[in-house]
C-alpha positions in Angstrom: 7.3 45.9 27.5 8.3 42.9 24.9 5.9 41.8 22.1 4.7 38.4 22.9 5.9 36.2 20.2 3.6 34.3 18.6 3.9 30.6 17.8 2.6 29.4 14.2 0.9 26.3 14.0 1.0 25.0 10.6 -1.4 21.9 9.6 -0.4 18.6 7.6 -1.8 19.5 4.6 -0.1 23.2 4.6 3.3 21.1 5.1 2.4 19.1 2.0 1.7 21.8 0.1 5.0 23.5 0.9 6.6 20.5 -0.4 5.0 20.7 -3.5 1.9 18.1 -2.8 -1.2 19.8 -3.5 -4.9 18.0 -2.6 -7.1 17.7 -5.7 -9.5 20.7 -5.8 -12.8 18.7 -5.3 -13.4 15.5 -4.9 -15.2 14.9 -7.7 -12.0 15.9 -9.7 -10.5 13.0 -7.9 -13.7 11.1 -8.9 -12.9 11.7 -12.5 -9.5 10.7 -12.2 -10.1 7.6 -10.7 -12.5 6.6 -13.8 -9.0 6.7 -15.7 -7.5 4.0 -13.5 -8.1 0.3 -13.9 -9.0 -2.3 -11.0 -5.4 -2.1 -9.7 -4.9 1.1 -9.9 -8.0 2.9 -8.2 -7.4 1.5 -4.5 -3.4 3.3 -4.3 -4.4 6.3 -6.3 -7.4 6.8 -3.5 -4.9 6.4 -1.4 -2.5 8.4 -2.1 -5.1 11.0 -1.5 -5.9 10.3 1.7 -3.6 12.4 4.2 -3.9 15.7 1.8 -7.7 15.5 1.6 -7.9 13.7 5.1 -6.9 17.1 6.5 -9.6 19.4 4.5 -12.5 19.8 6.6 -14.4 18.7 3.3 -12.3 16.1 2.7 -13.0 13.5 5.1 -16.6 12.4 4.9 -16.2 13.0 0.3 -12.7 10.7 0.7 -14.9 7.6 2.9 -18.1 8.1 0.3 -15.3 7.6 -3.0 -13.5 4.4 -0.4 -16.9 3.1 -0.6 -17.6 3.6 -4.0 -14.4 2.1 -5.7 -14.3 -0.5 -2.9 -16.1 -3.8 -4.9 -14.4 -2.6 -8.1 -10.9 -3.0 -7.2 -8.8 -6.4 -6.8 -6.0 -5.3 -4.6 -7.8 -4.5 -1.4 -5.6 -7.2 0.5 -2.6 -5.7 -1.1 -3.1 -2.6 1.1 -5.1 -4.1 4.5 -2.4 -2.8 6.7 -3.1 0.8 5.2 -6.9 -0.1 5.2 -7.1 -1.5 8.7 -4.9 1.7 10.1 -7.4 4.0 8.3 -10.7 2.2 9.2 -9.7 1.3 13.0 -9.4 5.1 13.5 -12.3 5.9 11.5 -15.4 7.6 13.5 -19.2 5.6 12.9 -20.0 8.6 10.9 -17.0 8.3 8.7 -17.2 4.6 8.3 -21.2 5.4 7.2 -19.8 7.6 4.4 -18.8 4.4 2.8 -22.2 3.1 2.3 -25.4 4.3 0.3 -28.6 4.4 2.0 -29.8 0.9 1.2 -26.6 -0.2 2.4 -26.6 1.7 5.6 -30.1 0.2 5.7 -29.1 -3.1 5.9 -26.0 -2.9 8.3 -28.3 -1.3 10.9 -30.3 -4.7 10.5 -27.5 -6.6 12.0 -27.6 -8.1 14.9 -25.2 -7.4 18.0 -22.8 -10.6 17.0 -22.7 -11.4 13.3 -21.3 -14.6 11.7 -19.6 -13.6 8.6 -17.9 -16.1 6.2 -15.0 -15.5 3.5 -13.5 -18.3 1.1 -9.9 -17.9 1.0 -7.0 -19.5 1.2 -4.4 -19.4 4.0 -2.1 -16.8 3.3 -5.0 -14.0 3.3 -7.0 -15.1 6.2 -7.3 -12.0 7.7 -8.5 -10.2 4.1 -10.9 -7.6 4.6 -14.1 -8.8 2.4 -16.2 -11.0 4.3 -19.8 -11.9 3.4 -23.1 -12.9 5.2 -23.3 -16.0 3.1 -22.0 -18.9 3.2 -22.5 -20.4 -0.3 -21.4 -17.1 -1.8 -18.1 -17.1 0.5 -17.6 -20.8 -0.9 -17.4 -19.7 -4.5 -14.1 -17.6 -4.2 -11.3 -19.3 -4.0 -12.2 -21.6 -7.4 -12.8 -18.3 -9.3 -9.5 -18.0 -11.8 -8.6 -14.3 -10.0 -8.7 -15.8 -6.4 -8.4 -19.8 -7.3 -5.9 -21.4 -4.2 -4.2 -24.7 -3.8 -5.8 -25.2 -0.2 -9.2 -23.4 -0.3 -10.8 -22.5 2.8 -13.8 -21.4 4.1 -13.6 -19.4 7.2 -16.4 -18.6 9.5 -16.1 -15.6 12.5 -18.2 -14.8 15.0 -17.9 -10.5 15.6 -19.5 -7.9 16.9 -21.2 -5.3 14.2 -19.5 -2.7 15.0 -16.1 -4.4 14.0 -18.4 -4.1 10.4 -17.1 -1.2 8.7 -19.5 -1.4 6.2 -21.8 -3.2 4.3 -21.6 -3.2 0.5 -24.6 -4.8 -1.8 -23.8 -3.5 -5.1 -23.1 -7.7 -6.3 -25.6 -9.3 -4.9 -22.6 -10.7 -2.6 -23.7 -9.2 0.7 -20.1 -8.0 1.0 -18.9 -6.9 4.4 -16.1 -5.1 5.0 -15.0 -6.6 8.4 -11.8 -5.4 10.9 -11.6 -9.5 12.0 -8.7 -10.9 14.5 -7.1 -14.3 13.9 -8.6 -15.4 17.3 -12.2 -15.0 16.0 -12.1 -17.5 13.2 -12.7 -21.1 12.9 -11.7 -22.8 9.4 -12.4 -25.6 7.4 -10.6 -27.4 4.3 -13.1 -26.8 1.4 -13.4 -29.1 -1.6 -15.3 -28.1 -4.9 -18.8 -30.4 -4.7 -18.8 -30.7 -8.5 
């Protein structure tokens, strides 16, 4: 009688590590590290993580919570939205919750059904990520120096909540973090009113 021969399965992240790549031990070792980075640097650096700690049963919900918590405090989010939007579209409710605290979770369960969300922008990054529940606050961005355009905009969508990955309160901004097609958004040329 012949031995059966046995087929090894070998994961992602054992792969990596044959090559060399190693996850970070915990995550709040990756924590620390990303204290090191600046404003430009956290969002790649998370990142870069994501397919190594992705694969740890651990990993996931810890890697969503630290998305979350360097979101608001980094300035190239549209730099990486492709990246984002793959990693968010396939991301379960429960992972996409991991992003929020509890007042924050609080306050996206508030939301109704359809949501009108508003970002100031101009027209090359219509489709950014960071939305917000108000309109006033959405008006403001793109005459601030880091986000100032030629042709400001402010754009207005109509979508249902749970294209809202997350809610995000930490600036008094009402941030949303919002998966938005082109089709649902109207725009209008904004001028400053002072």
């Amino acid at each position: 009688m012949k031995a059966k021969k046995t087929k090894r399965v070998v994961t992602l992240a054992q792969a990596l590590e044959a090559d060399g790549f190693t996850a970070p031990k915990t995550m709040d070792w990756l924590s620390e590290q990303l204290r090191f980075c600046n404003s430009y640097e956290r969002l790649p650096a998370l990142l870069e993580w994501f397919v190594p700690v992705h694969c740890r049963r651990d990993g996931r919900r810890a890697w969503f919570r630290q998305l979350g918590e360097v979101w608001t405090i980094s300035d190239n989010i549209g730099s990486y939205r492709n990246e984002l939007v793959q990693i968010l579209s396939e991301a379960s409710p429960l992972m996409r919750s991991q992003m929020m605290n509890e007042q924050e979770l609080a306050r996206w369960r508030e939301l109704p059904r359809q949501v009108a969300v508003y970002r100031g922008c101009g027209c090359r990054n219509r489709l950014g990520l960071s939305w917000t529940l108000n309109p006033a606050t959405a008006a403001r961005f793109p005459f601030l120096n880091r986000y100032r355009v030629e042709r400001p905009l402010l754009l207005t969508a109509r979508v249902p909540k749970s294209n809202i990955v997350a809610v995000k309160l930490d600036r008094e901004e009402e941030e949303l973090i919002v998966l938005v097609q082109e089709r649902q958004i109207t725009a209008e040329q904004w001028a400053p009113t002072d």
